[in-house]
RODO-2510 file (C-alpha; in nm, 4 decimals, decimal comma):
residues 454
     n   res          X          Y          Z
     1     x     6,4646     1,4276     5,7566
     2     x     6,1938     1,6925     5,7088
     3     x     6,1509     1,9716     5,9227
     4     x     5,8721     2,1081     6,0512
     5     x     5,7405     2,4591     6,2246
     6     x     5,6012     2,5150     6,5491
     7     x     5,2501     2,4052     6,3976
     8     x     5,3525     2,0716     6,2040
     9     x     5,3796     2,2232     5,8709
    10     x     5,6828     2,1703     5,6167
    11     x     5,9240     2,4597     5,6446
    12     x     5,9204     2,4778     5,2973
    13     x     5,7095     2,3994     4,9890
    14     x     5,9859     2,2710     4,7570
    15     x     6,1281     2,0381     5,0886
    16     x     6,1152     1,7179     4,8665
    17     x     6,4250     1,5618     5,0545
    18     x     6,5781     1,1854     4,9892
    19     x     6,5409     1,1464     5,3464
    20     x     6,5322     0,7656     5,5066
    21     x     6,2372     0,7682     5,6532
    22     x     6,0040     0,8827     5,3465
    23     x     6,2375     0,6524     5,1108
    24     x     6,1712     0,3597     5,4174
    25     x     5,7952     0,4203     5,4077
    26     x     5,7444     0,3938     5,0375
    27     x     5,9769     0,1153     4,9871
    28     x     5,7644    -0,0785     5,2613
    29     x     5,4583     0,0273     5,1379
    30     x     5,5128    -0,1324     4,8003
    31     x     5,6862    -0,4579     4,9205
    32     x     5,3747    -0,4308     5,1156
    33     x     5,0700    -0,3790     4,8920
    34     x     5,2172    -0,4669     4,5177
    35     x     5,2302    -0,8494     4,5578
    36     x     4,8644    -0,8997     4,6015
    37     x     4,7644    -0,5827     4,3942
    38     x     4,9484    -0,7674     4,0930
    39     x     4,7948    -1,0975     4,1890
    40     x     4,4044    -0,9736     4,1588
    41     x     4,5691    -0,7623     3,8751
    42     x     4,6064    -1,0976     3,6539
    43     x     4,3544    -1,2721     3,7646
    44     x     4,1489    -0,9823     3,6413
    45     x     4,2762    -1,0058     3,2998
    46     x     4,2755    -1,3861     3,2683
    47     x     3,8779    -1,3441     3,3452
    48     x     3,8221    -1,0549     3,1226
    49     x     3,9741    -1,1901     2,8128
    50     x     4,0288    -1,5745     2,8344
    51     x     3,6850    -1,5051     2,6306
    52     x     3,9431    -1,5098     2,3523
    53     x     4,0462    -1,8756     2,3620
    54     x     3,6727    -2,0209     2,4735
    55     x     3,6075    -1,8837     2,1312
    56     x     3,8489    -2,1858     1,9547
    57     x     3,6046    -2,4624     2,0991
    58     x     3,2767    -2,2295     2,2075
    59     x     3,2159    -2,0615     1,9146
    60     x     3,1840    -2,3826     1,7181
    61     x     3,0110    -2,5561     1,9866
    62     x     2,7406    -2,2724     2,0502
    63     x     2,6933    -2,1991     1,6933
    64     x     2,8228    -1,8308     1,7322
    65     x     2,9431    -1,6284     1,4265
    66     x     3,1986    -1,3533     1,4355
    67     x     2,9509    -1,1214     1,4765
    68     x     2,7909    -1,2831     1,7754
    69     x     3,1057    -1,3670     1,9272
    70     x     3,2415    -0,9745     1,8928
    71     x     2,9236    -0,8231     2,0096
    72     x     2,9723    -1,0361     2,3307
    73     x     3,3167    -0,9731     2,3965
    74     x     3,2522    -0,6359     2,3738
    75     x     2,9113    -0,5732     2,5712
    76     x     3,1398    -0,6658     2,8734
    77     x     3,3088    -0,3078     2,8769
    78     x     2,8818    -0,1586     2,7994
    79     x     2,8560    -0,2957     3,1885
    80     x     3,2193    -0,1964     3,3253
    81     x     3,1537     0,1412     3,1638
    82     x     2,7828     0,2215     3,3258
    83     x     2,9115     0,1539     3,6184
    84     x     3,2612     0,2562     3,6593
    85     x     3,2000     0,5847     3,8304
    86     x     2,9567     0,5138     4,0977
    87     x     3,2043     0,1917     4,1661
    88     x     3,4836     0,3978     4,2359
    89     x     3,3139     0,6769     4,4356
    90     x     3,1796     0,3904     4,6451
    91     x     3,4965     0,2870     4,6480
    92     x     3,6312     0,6422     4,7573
    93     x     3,4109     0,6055     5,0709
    94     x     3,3765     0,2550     5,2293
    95     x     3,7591     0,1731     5,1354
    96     x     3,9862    -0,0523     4,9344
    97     x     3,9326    -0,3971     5,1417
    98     x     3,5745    -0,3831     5,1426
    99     x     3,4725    -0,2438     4,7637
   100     x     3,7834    -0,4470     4,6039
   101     x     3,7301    -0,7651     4,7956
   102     x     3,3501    -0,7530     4,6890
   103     x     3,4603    -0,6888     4,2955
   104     x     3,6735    -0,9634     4,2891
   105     x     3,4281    -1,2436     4,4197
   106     x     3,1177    -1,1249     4,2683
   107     x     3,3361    -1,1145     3,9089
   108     x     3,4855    -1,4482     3,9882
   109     x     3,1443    -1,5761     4,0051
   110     x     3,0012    -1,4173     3,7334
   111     x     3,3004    -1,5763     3,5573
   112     x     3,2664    -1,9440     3,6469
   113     x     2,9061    -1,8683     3,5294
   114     x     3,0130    -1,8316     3,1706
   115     x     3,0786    -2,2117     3,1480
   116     x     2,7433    -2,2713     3,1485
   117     x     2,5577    -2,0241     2,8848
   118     x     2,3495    -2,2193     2,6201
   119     x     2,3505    -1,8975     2,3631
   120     x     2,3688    -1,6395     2,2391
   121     x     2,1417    -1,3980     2,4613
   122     x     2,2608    -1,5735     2,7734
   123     x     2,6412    -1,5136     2,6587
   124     x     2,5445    -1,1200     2,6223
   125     x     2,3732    -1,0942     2,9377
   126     x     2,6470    -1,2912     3,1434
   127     x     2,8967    -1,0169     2,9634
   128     x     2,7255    -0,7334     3,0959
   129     x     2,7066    -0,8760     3,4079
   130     x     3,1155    -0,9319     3,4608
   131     x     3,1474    -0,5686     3,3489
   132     x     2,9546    -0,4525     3,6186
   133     x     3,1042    -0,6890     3,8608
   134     x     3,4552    -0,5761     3,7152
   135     x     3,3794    -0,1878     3,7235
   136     x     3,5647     0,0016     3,9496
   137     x     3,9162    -0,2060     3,9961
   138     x     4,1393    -0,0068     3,7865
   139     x     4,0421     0,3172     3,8821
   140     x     4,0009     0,2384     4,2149
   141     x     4,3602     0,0853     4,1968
   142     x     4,4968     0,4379     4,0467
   143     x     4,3604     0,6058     4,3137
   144     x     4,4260     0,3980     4,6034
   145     x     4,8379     0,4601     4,4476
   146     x     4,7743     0,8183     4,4755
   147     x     4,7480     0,8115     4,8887
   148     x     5,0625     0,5615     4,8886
   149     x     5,3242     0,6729     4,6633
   150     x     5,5170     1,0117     4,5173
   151     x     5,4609     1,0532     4,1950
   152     x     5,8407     1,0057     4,0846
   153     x     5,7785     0,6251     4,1773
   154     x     5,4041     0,6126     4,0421
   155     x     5,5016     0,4902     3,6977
   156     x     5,6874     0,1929     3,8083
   157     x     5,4480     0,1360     4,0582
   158     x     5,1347     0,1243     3,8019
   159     x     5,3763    -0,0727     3,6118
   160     x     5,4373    -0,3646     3,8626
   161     x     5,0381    -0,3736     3,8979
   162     x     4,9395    -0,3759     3,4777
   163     x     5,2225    -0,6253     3,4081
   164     x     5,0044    -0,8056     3,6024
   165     x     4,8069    -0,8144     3,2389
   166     x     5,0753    -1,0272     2,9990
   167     x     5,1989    -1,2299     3,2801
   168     x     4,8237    -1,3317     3,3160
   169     x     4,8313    -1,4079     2,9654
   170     x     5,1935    -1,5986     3,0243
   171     x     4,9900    -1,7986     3,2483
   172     x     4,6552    -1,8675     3,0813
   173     x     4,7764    -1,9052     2,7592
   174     x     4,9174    -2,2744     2,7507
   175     x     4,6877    -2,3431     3,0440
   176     x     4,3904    -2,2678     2,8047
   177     x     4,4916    -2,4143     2,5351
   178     x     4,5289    -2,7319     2,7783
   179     x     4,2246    -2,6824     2,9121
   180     x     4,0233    -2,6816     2,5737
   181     x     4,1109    -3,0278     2,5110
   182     x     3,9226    -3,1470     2,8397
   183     x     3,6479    -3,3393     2,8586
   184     x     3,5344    -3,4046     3,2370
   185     x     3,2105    -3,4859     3,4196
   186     x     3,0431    -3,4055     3,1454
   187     x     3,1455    -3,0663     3,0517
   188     x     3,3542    -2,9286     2,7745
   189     x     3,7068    -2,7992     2,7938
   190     x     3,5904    -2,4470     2,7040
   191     x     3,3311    -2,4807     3,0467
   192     x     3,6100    -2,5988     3,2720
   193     x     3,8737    -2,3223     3,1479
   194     x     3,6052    -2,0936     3,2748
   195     x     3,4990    -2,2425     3,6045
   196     x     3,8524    -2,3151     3,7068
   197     x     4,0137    -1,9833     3,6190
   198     x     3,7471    -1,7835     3,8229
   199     x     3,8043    -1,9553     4,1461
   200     x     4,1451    -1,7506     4,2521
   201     x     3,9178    -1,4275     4,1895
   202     x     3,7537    -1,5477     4,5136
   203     x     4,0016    -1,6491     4,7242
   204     x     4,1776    -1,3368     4,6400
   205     x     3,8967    -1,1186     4,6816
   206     x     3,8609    -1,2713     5,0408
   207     x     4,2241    -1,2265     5,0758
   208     x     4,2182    -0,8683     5,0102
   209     x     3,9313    -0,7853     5,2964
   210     x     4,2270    -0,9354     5,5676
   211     x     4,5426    -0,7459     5,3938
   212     x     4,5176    -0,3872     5,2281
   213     x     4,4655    -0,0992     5,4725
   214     x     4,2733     0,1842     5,3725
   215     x     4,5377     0,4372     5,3504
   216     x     4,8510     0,4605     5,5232
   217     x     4,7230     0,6316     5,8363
   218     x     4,5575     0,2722     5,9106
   219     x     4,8866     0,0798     5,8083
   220     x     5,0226    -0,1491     6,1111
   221     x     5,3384    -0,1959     5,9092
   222     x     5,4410     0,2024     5,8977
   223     x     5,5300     0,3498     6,1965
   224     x     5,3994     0,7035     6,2942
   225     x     5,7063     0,8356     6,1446
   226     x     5,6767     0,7280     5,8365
   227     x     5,2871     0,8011     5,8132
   228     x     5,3474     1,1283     5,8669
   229     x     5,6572     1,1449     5,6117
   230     x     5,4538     0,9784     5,3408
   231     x     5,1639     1,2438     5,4189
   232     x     5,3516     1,5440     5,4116
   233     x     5,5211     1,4450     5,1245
   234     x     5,2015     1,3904     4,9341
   235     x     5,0662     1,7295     5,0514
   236     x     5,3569     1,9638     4,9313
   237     x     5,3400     1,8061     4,5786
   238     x     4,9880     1,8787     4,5533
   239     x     5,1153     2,1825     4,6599
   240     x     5,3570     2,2412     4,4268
   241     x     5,1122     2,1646     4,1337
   242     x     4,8932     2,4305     4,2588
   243     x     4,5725     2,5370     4,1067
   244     x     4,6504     2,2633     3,7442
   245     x     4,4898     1,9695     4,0574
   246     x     4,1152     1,9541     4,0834
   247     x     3,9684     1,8218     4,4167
   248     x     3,5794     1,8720     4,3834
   249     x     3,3232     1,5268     4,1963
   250     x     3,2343     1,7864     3,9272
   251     x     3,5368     1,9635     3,8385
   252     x     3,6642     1,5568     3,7897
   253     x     3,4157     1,5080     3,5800
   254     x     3,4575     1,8052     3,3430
   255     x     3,7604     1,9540     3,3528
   256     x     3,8710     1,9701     2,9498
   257     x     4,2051     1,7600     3,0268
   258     x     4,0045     1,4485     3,1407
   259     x     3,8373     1,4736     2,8633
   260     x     4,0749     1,4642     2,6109
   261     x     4,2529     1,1341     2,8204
   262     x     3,8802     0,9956     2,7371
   263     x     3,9230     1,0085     2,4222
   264     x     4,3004     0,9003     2,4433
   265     x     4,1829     0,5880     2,6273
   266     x     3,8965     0,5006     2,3803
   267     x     4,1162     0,4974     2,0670
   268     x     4,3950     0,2932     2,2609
   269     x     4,1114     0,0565     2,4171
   270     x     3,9750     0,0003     2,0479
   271     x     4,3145    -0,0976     1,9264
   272     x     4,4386    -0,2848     2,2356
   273     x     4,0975    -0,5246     2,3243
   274     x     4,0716    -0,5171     1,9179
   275     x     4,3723    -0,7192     1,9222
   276     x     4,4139    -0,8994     2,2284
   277     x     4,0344    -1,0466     2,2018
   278     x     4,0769    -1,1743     1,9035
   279     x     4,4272    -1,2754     1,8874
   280     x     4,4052    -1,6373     1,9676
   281     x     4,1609    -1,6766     1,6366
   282     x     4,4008    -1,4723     1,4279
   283     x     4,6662    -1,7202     1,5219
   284     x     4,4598    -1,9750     1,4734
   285     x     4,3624    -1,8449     1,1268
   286     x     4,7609    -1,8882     1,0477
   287     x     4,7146    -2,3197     1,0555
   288     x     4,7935    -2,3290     1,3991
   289     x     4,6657    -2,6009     1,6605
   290     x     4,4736    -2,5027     1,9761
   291     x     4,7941    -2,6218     2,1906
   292     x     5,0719    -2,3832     1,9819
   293     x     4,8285    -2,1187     1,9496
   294     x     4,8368    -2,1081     2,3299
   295     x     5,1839    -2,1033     2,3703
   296     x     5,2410    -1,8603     2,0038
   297     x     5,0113    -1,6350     2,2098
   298     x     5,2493    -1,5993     2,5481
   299     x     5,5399    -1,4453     2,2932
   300     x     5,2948    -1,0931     2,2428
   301     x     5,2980    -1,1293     2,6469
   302     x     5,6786    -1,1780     2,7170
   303     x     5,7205    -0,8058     2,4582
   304     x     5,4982    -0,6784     2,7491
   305     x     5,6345    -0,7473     3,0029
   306     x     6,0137    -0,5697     2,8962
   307     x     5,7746    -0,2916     2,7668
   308     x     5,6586    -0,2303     3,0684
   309     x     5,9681    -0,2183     3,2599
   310     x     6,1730    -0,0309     3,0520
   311     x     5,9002     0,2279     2,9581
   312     x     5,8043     0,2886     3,3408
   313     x     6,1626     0,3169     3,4209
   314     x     6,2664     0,5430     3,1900
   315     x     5,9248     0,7522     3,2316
   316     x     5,9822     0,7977     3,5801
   317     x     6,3550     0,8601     3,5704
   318     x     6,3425     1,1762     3,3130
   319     x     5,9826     1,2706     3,4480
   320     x     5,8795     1,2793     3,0696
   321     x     5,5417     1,1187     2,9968
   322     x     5,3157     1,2053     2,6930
   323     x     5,6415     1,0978     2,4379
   324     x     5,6210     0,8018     2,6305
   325     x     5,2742     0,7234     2,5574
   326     x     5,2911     0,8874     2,1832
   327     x     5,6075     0,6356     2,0696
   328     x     5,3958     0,3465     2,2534
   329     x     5,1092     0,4297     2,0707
   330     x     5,2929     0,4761     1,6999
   331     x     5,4838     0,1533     1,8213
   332     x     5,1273    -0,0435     1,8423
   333     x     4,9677     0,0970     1,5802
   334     x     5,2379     0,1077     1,3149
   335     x     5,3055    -0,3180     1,4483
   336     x     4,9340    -0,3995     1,3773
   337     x     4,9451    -0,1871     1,0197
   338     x     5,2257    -0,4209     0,9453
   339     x     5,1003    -0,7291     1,0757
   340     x     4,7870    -0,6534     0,8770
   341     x     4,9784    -0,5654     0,5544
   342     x     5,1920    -0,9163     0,5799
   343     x     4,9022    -1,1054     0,6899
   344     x     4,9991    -1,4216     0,4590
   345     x     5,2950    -1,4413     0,5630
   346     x     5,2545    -1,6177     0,9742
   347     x     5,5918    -1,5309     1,0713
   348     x     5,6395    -1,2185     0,9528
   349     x     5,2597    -1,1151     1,0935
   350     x     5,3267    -1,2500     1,4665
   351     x     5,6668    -1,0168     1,4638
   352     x     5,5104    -0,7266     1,3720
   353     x     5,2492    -0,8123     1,6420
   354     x     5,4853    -0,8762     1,9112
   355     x     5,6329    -0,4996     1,7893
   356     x     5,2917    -0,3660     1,8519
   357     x     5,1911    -0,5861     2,1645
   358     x     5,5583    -0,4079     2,3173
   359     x     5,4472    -0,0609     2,2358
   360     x     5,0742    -0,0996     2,3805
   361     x     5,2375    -0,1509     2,7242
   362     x     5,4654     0,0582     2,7198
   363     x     5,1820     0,3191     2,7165
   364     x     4,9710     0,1118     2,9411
   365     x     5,2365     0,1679     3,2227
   366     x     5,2609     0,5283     3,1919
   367     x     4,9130     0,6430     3,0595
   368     x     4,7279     0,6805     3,4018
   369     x     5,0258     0,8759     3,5483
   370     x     4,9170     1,1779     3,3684
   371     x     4,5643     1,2094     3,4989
   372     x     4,7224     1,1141     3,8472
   373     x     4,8889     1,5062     3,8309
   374     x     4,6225     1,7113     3,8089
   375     x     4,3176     1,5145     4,0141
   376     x     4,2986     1,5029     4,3627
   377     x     4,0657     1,4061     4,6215
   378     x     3,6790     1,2915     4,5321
   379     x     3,8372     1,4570     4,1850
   380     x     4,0459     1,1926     4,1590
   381     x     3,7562     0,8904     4,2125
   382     x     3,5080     1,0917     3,9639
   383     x     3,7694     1,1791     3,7016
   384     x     3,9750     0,8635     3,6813
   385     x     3,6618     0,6421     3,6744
   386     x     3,4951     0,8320     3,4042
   387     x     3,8536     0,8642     3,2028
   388     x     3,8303     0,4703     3,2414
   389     x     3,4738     0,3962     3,1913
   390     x     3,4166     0,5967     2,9050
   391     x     3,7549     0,5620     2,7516
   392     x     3,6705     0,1394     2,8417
   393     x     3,3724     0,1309     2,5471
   394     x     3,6855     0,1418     2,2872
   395     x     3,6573    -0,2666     2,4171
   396     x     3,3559    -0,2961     2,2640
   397     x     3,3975    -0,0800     1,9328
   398     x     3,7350    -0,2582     1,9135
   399     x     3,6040    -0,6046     1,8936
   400     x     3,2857    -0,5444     1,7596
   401     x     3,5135    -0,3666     1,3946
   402     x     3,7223    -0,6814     1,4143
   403     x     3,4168    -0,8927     1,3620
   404     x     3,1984    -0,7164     1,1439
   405     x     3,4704    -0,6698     0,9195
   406     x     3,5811    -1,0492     0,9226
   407     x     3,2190    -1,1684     0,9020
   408     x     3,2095    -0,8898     0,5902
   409     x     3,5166    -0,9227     0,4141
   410     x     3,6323    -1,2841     0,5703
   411     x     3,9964    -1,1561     0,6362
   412     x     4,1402    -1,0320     0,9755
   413     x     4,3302    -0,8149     0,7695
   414     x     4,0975    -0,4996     0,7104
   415     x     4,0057    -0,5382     1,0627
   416     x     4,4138    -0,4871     1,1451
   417     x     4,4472    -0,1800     0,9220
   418     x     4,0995    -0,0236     1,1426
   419     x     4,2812    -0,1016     1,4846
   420     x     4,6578     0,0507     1,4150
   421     x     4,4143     0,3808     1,2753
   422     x     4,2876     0,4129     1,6444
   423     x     4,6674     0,3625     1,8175
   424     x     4,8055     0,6677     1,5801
   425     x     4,5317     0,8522     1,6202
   426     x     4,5488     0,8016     2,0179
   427     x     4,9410     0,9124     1,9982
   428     x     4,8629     1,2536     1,8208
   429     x     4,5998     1,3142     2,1393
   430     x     4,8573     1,3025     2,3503
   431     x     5,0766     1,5475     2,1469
   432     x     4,7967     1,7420     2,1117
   433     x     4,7521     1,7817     2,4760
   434     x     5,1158     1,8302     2,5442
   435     x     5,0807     2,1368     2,3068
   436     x     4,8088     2,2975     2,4556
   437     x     4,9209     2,2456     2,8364
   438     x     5,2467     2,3133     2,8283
   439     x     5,2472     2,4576     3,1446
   440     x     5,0851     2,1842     3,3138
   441     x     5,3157     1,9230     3,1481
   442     x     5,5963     2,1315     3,2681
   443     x     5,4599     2,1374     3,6477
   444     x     5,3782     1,7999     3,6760
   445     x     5,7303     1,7030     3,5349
   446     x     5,8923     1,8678     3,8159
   447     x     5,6764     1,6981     4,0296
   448     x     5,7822     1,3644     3,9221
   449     x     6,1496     1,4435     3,8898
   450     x     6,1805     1,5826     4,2729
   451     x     6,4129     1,3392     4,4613
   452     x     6,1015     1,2550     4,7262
   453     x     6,1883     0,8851     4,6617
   454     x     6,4985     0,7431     4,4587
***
């Protein structure tokens, strides 16, 4: 256990100690929050991108080119980004259960709504509209971790919450290609896919009003013990970063690091929503029926999913993360050039995209770790929202270059070539970065391999 002076202090900065109760308290706290976190987590990405499949039947149906159809894919991310960081400072001051539970039934709404646009300017407006419901999740979920967990664990832990994103897929994939062959009370299968995967958004959103505590001073679960273990322990690795954290709105907003993880997240948002939005039609574009393209398209999931794991594992057990995200990166973008170069060939193609699908999660679980080191505080709710909403617009460049290049050239396989450009050019960022902060890199790796939590 930790000891403590005459004043409640730590005896000493570097007192990271496997002791039971801090290891108890963390261990409780993510039996305790995960489950649900991962629930709205892929519900979340089952409404942002089940877009994807309407496409097969709404496209036609709605008389929507590729042009149309990418321009209102992407003006989703236009909304999430103008909004991201006054969501998350919101967020920062009423709490978790109140700003997350009214994101997740206003974008469940806004969801269902989709089933019933009649063109082109209604689909662009109802876009905007669930990335402004939608803004403020993810960053608001990467800083609710930070008052929770060490950050030795906070790989794995943002792991368990973004796997959240293929096994959504897992899930929606078959079910939407099910769906799309519907035909009840009058409305296509395309409208019901919508309406009926939007309605857990809402009962989850209530859900999460009765079940996450603001932090873990308000946690009926932890006992006073363990609060205080869990606090302490958060404190001396702040601590033991030293002046590398930022705490103030401003110095979030502009301090040069957070800046270059903008631009790391725009060119791996291009790539990844490049690909993912459109990967049901570039299935599709192999022969393939509505029902196997929904089950081809839950293989590119299952890669995820052991991406995930073993890349937030590993990450967290040698406290190494920008090779993590730099091999991820190369992994995606070096899949899609592939893919793109064998595009006549289906089975060939959909390996090399299950290659890249593995290595853009396997950044996606460690990428937000990084930022996580050096903001703090109302830091931490400016910087992390802008690194999202900013780096989020690479979701509507990203699908947006797929189109105009299919609508131009009538090929996916330009628009392949574009997207594994961005991926490589978002792993030599990161190495980039790593070069210039070596110092930093080498704090916050200490950080993450102290034994706070095994």
């Amino acid at each position: 256990m930790t000891a403590y002076n005459a004043v409640g202090e730590p005896t000493a900065l570097n007192k990271f100690a496997r002791s039971e109760v801090l290891e108890g308290a963390a261990r409780k706290s993510f039996w305790r929050l995960l489950p649900i976190i991962f629930l709205c987590y892929v519900i979340m990405n089952v409404d942002r991108v089940n877009v994807g499949f309407a496409a097969l039947e709404m496209n036609k149906a709605l008389g929507f080119s590729p042009q149309v159809f990418g321009l209102g894919a992407g003006l989703f991310f236009i909304g999430y980004a103008l909004f991201e960081v006054p969501s998350n400072m919101i967020l920062h001051r009423v709490g978790v259960k109140i700003w997350i539970a009214r994101i997740m039934i206003t974008w469940g709404l806004i969801s269902a709504a989709t089933a019933f646009v009649s063109g082109a300017t209604q689909f662009y407006i109802i876009r905007v509209l669930l990335g402004i419901a939608e803004a403020g999740f993810v960053p608001g979920m990467m800083l609710y971790f930070t008052y929770w967990f060490p950050a030795n664990m906070r790989a794995r832990v943002v792991a368990c919450m973004v796997i959240g994103s293929p096994v959504g897929s897992i899930i929606m994939s078959p079910l939407s290609g099910w769906l799309l062959g519907a035909n009840w009370l009058g409305l296509a299968g395309w409208q019901w896919m919508f309406i009926l995967e939007a309605m857990p958004a809402v009962l989850l959103g209530l859900a999460v009003f009765f079940v996450l505590p603001r932090d873990p001073s308000s946690a009926v679960w932890l006992t006073e013990e363990q609060k205080r273990a869990l606090k302490d322990a958060l404190a001396e690795e702040k601590l033991a970063l030293g002046e590398s954290v930022k705490h103030s709105f401003w110095e979030g907003i502009s301090d040069p690091r957070v800046i270059v993880f903008i631009l790391a997240n725009l060119l791996w948002t291009s790539g990844f929503y490049g690909s993912s939005i459109w990967l049901p039609l570039i299935i599709k574009s192999f022969g393939f029926s509505n029902i196997q393209v929904g089950f081809l398209n839950v293989l590119p999931a299952v890669a995820s999913v052991v991406a995930m794991i073993i890349w937030s594992w590993n990450s967290d057990r040698t406290g190494e993360r920008l090779w993590h995200l730099a091999v991820g990166a190369l992994l995606g973008g070096g899949g899609l050039a592939v893919s793109a170069y064998f595009v006549t060939q289906p089975v060939v193609s959909l390996l090399a995209i299950l290659v890249a699908t593995f290595g853009m999660f396997g950044w996606a679980a460690v990428f937000w770790t990084v930022p996580q080191t050096f903001l703090s505080g109302r830091a931490a709710a400016s910087g992390l929202a802008v690194i999202s909403a900013l780096g989020s617009l690479g979701g509507f460049f990203g699908p947006n270059l797929v189109g105009g290049l299919k609508s131009i050239l009538g090929s996916f396989q330009y628009s392949l070539f574009a997207l594994a450009l961005c991926l490589i050019l978002a792993a030599i960022v990161v190495l980039v970065f790593g070069a210039v902060y070596r110092e930093d890199i080498r704090k916050a790796r200490a950080a993450a391999t102290s034994k706070l939590v095994g």
